[in-house]
N, C-alpha and C positions, 0 to 999 in steps of 0.2 A: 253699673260699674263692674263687677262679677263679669261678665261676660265676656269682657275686656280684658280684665284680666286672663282669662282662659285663653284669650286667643294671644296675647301678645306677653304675658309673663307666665310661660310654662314653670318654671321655679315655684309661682305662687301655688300652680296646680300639686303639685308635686308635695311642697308644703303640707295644700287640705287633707292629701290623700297619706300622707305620714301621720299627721293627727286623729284622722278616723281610724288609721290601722291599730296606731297606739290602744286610742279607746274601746275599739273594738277587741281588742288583748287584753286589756284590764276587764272586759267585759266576760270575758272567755273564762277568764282565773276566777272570776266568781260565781261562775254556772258551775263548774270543776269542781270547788269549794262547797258548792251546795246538795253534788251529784254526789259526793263523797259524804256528806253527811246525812243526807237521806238513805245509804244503802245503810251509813254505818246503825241506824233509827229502824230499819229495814230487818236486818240481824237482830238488833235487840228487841224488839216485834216476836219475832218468830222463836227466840230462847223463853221469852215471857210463855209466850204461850206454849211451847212445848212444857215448861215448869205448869203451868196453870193446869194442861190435861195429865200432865204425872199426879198434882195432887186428885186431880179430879177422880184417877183409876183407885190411888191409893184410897178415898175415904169411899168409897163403894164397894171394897173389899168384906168379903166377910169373914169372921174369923173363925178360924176351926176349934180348936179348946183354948183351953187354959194352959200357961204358964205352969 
């Protein structure tokens, strides 16, 4: 039946191919939503660890005298 469709109700075609574009757009806005939250996970990655090797320098320090 599909086949028929295709050939003799271009409307129908036209239809499928508006509802895959749709989904295929909501599909887009969630990769986008994910691509932004992984760089944002990405950033806060790489501040940890910069924090992590500052304390790291800080307690390998040695101290020279007294207060």
């Amino acid at each position: 039946m599909k086949i028929i469709n295709y050939f003799f109700r271009p409307q129908y075609v036209i239809g499928e191919l508006q509802k895959e574009n749709k989904r295929l757009k909501l599909h887009m806005q969630e990769l986008v939503e994910e691509n932004h939250s992984l760089w944002d996970m990405l950033e806060e990655i790489k501040e940890a660890d910069k924090q992590a090797n500052d304390y790291h320098k800080l307690m390998n320090t040695q101290t020279i005298g007294e207060a």
